[in-house]
N, CA and C atoms as a LAMMPS dump frame, in Angstrom:
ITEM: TIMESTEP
0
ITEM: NUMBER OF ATOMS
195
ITEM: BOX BOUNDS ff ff ff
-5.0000000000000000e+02 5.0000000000000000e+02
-5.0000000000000000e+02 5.0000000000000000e+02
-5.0000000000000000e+02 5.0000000000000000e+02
ITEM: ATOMS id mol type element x y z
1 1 1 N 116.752 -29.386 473.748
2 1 2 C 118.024 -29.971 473.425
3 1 3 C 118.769 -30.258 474.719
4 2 1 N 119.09 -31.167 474.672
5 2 2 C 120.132 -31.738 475.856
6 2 3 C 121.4 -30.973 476.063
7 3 1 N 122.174 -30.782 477.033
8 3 2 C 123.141 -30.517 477.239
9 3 3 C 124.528 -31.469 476.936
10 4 1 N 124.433 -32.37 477.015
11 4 2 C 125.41 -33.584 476.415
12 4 3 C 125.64 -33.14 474.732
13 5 1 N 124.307 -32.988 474.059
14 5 2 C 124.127 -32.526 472.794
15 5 3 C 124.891 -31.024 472.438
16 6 1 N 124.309 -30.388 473.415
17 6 2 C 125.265 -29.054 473.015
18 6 3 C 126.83 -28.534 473.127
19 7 1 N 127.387 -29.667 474.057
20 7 2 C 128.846 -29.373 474.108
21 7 3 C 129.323 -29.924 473.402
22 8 1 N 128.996 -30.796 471.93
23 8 2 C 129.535 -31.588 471.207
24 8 3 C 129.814 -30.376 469.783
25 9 1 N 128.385 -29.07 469.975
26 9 2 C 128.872 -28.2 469.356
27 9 3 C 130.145 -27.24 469.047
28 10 1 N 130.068 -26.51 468.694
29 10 2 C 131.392 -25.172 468.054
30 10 3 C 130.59 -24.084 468.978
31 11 1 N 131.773 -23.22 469.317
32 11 2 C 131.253 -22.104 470.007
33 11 3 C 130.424 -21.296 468.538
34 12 1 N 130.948 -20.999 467.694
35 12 2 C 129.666 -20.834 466.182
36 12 3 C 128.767 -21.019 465.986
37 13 1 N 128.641 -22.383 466.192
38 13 2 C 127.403 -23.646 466.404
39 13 3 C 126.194 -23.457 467.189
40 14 1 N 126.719 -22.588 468.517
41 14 2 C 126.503 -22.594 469.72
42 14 3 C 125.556 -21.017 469.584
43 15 1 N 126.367 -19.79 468.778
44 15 2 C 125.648 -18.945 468.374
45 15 3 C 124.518 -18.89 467.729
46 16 1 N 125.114 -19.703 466.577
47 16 2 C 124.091 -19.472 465.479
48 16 3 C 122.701 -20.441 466.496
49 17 1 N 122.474 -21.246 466.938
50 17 2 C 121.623 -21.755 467.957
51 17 3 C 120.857 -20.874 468.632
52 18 1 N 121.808 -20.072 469.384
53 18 2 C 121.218 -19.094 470.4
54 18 3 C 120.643 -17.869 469.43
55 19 1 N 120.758 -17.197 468.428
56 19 2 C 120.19 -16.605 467.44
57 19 3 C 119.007 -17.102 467.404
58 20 1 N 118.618 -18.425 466.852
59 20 2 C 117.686 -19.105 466.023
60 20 3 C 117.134 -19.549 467.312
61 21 1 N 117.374 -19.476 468.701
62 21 2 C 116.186 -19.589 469.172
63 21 3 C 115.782 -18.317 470.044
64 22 1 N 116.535 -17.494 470.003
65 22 2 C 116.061 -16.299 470.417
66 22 3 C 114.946 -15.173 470.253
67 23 1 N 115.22 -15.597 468.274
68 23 2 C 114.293 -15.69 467.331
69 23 3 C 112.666 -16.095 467.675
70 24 1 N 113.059 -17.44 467.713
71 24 2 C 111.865 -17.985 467.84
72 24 3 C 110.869 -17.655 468.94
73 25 1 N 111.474 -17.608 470.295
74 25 2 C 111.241 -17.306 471.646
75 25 3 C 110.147 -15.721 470.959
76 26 1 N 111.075 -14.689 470.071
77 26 2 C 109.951 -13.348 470.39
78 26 3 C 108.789 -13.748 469.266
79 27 1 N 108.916 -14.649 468.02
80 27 2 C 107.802 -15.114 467.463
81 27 3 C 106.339 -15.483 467.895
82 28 1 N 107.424 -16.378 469.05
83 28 2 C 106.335 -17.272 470.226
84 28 3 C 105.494 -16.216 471.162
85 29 1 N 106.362 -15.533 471.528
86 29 2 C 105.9 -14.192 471.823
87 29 3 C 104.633 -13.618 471.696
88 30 1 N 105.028 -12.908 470.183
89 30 2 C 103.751 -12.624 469.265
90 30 3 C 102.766 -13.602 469.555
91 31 1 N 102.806 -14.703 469.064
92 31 2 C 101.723 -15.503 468.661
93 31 3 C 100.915 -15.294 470.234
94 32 1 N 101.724 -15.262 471.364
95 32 2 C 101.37 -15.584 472.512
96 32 3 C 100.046 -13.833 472.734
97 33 1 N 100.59 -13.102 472.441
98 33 2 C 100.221 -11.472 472.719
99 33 3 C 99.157 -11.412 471.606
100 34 1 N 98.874 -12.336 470.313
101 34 2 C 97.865 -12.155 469.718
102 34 3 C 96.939 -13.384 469.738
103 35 1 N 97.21 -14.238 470.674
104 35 2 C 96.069 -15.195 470.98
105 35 3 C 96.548 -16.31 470.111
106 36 1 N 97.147 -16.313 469.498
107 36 2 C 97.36 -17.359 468.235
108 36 3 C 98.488 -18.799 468.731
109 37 1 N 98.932 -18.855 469.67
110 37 2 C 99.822 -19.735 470.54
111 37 3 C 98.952 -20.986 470.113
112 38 1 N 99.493 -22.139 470.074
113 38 2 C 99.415 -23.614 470.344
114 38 3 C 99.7 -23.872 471.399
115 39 1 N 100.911 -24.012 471.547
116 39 2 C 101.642 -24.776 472.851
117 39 3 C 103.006 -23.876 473.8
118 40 1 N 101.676 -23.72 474.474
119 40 2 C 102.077 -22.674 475.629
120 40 3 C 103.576 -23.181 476.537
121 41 1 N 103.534 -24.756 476.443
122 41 2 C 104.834 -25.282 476.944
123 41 3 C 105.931 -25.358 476.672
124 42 1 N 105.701 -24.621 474.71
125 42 2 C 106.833 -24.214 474.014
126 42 3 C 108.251 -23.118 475.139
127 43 1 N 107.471 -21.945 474.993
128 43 2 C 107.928 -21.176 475.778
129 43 3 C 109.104 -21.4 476.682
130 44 1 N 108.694 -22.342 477.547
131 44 2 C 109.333 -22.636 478.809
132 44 3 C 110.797 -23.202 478.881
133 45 1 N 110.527 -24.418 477.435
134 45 2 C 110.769 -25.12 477.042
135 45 3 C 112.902 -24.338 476.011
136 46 1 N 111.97 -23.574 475.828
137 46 2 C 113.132 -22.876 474.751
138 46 3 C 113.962 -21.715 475.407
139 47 1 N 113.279 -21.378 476.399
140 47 2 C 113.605 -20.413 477.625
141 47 3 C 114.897 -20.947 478.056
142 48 1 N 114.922 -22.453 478.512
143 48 2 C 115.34 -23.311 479.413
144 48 3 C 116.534 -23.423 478.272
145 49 1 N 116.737 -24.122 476.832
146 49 2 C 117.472 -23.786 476.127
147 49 3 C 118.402 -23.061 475.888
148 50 1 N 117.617 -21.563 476.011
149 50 2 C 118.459 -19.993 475.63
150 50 3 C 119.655 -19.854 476.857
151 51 1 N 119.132 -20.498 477.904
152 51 2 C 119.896 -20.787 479.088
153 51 3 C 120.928 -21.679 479.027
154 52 1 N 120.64 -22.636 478.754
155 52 2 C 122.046 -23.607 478.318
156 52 3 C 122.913 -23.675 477.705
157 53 1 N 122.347 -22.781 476.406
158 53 2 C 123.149 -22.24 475.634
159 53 3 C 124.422 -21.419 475.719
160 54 1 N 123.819 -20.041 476.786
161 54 2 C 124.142 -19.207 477.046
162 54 3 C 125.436 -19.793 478.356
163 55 1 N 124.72 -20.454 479.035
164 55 2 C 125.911 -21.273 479.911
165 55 3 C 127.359 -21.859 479.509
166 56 1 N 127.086 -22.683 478.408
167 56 2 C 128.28 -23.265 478.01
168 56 3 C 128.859 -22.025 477.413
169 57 1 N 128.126 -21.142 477.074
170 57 2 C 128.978 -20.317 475.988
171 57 3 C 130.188 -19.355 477.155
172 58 1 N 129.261 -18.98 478.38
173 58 2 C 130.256 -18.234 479.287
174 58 3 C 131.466 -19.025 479.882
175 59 1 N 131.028 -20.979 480.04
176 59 2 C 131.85 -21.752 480.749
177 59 3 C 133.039 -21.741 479.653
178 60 1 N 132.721 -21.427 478.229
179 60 2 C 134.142 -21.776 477.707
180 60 3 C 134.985 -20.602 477.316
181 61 1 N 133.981 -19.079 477.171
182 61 2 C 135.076 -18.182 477.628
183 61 3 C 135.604 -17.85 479.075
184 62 1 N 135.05 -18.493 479.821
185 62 2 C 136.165 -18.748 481.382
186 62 3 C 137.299 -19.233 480.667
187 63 1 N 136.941 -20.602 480.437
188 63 2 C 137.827 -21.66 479.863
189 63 3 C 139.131 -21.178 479.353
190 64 1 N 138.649 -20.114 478.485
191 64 2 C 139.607 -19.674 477.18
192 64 3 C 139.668 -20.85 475.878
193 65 1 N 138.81 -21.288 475.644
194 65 2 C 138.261 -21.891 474.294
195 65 3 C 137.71 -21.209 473.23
């Protein structure tokens, strides 16, 4: 997900996101620790996400938003 995309969210929005891919990330996990992975580029991919997420979320309690 883009970053342009995510500041158009709700700090809510923004949670429930970071939940649901946090989620996913220890799924990926598993699959990864039992051999069962597809796409290993997932990972990286959603990593990079959990990060952006997590960014805007601290830039707008600086903010006070």
């Amino acid at each position: 997900m883009k970053t342009s995309e995510l500041k158009e969210l709700t700090a809510d929005e923004l949670r429930q996101r970071l939940e649901e891919s946090q989620q996913e990330l220890f799924n990926l996990r598993v699959q990864q620790a039992t051999g069962q992975m597809e796409k290993a580029s997932r990972l990286k991919t959603l990593r990079r996400d959990i990060a952006r997420v997590l960014t805007l979320l601290q830039q707008r309690q600086k903010a006070g938003r």
